[in-house]
C-alpha positions as CSV (number, residue, x, y, z in Angstrom):
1,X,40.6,-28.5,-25.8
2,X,37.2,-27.3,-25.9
3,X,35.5,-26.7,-22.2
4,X,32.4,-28.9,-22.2
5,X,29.0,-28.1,-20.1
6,X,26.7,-30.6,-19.7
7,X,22.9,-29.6,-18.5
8,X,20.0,-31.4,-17.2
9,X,16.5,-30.8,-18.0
10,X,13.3,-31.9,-18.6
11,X,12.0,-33.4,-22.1
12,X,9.4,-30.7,-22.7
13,X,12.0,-27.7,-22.0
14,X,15.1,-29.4,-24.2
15,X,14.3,-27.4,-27.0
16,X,13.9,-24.0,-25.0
17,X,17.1,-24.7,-23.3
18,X,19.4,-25.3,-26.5
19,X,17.7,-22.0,-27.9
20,X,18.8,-20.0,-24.8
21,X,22.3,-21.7,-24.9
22,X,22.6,-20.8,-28.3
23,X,21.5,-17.1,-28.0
24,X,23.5,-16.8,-24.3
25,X,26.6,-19.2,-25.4
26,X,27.5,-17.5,-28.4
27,X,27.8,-14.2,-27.6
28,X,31.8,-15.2,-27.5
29,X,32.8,-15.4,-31.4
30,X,36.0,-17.3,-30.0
31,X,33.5,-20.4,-28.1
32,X,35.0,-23.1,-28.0
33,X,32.6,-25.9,-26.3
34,X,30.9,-29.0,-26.4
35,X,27.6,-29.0,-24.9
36,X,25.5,-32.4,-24.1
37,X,21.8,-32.3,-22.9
38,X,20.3,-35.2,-21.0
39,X,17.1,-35.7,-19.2
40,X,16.9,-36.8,-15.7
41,X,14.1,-39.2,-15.3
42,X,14.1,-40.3,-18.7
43,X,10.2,-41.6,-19.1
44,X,7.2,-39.3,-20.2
45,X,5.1,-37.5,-18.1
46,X,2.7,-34.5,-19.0
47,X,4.5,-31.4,-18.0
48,X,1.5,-30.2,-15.7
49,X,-1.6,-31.4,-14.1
50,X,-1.6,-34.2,-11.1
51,X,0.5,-36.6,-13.1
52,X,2.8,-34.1,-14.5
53,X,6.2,-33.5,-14.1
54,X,8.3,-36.0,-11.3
55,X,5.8,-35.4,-8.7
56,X,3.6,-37.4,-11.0
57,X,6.2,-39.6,-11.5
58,X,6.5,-40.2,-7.7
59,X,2.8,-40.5,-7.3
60,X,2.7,-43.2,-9.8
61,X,5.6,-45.6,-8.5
62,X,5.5,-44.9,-4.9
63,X,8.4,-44.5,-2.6
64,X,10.5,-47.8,-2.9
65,X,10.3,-48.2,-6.8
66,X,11.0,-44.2,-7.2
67,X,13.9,-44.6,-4.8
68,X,15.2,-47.7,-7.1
69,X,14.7,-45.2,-10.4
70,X,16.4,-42.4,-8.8
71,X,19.2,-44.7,-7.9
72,X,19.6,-45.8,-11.9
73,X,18.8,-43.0,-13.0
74,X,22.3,-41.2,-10.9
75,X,24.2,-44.1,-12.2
76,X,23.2,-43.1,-15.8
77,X,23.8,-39.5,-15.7
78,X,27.2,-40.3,-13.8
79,X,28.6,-42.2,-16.6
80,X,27.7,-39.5,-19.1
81,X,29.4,-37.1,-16.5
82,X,32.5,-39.0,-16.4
83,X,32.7,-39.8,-20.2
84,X,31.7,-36.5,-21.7
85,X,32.8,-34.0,-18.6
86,X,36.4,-32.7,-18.8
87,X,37.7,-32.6,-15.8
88,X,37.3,-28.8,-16.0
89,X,33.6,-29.3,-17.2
90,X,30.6,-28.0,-15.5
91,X,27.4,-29.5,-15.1
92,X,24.4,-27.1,-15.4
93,X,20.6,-28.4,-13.7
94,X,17.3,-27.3,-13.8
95,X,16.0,-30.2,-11.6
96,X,15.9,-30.5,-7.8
97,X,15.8,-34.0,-7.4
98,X,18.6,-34.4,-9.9
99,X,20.9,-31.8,-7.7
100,X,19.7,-34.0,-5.2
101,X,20.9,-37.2,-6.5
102,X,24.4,-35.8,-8.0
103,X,25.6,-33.1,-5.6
104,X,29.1,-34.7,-3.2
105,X,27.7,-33.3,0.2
106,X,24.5,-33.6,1.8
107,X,24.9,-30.9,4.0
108,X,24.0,-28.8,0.8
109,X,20.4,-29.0,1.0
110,X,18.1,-27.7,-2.3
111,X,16.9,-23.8,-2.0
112,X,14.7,-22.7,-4.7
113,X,15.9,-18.9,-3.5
114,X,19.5,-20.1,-4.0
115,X,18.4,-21.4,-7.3
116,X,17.0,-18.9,-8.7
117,X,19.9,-16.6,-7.9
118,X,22.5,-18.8,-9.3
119,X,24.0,-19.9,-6.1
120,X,23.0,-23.4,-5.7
121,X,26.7,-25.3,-6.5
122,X,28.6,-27.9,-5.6
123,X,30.7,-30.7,-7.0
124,X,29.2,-33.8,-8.7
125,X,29.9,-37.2,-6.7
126,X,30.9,-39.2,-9.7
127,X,33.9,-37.0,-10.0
128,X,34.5,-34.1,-7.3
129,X,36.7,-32.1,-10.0
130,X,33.4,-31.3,-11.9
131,X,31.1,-28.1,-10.8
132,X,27.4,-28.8,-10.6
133,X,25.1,-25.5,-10.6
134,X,21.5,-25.6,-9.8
135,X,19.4,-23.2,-11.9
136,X,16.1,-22.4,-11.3
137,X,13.2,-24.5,-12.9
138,X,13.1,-25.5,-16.6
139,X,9.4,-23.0,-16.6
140,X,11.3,-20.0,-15.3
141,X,13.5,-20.1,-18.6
142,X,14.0,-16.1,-18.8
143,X,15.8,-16.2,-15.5
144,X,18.1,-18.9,-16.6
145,X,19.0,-17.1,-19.4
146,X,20.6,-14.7,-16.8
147,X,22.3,-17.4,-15.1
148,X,23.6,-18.9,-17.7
149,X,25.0,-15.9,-19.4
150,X,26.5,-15.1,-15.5
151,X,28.3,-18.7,-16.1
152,X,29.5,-18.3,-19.4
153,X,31.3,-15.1,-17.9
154,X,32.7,-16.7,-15.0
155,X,34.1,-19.4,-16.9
156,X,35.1,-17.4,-19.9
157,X,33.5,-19.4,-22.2
């Protein structure tokens, strides 16, 4: 059975991501995995600017109805978990708010240092068998490549 990783990004950065999975995934001529890609907060935003990004997202909905989104939005991404994620599987994240909302313990706040050196894990809440990483940011996408080639030779993938 292939191993599956699953990662969560940001629509503008989707098609960076799968070009560094490619390029960091398939160094391996024996691979054998099934990737799937979702997005987080799933509605358009510009990627900078005031409005950009899901600051702009909270700035336009305000607390309460952000809360209520957040709150669908972890539903959402935890049935995908559970129905694409092997129970070997690993979830990959570029978003802090999504960590946030999927990580099992709250005692393990977000660090953008621990991010950015790979150390941000956990396991996902909708099924504690899964790892969750935190990478850093979808715009510091030459870092991540490390990362993610640092996973794939964990994992042996």
């Amino acid at each position: 059975m292939p191993k599956r990783l699953f990662t969560i990004t940001s629509p503008v950065f989707i098609g960076a991501l799968i070009s560094i999975l490619e390029m960091t995934l398939t160094a391996s001529n024996s691979l054998c995995l099934e990737i799937g890609l979702a997005v987080f907060y799933f509605m358009p935003s510009p990627s900078s600017g005031k409005w950009g990004g899901v600051a702009g997202l909270k700035r336009l909905f305000r607390k309460e109805a952000f809360k209520r989104i957040s709150t669908r939005e972890k539903e959402r991404i935890g049935k995908l978990i559970t129905e694409f994620v092997a129970p070997d599987g690993i979830v990959v994240n570029f978003q802090k708010d999504a960590y946030l909302q999927l990580r099992s313990s709250d005692n393990r706040n977000y660090s953008l240092k621990e991010a950015m050196a790979g150390k941000l894990e956990d396991v996902c809440q909708c099924d504690c068998r899964v790892r969750l990483y935190c990478f850093a940011p979808t715009r510091l996408m030459q870092k991540n490549k490390i990362l993610l080639n640092n996973l794939r030779m964990r994992y042996s993938i």
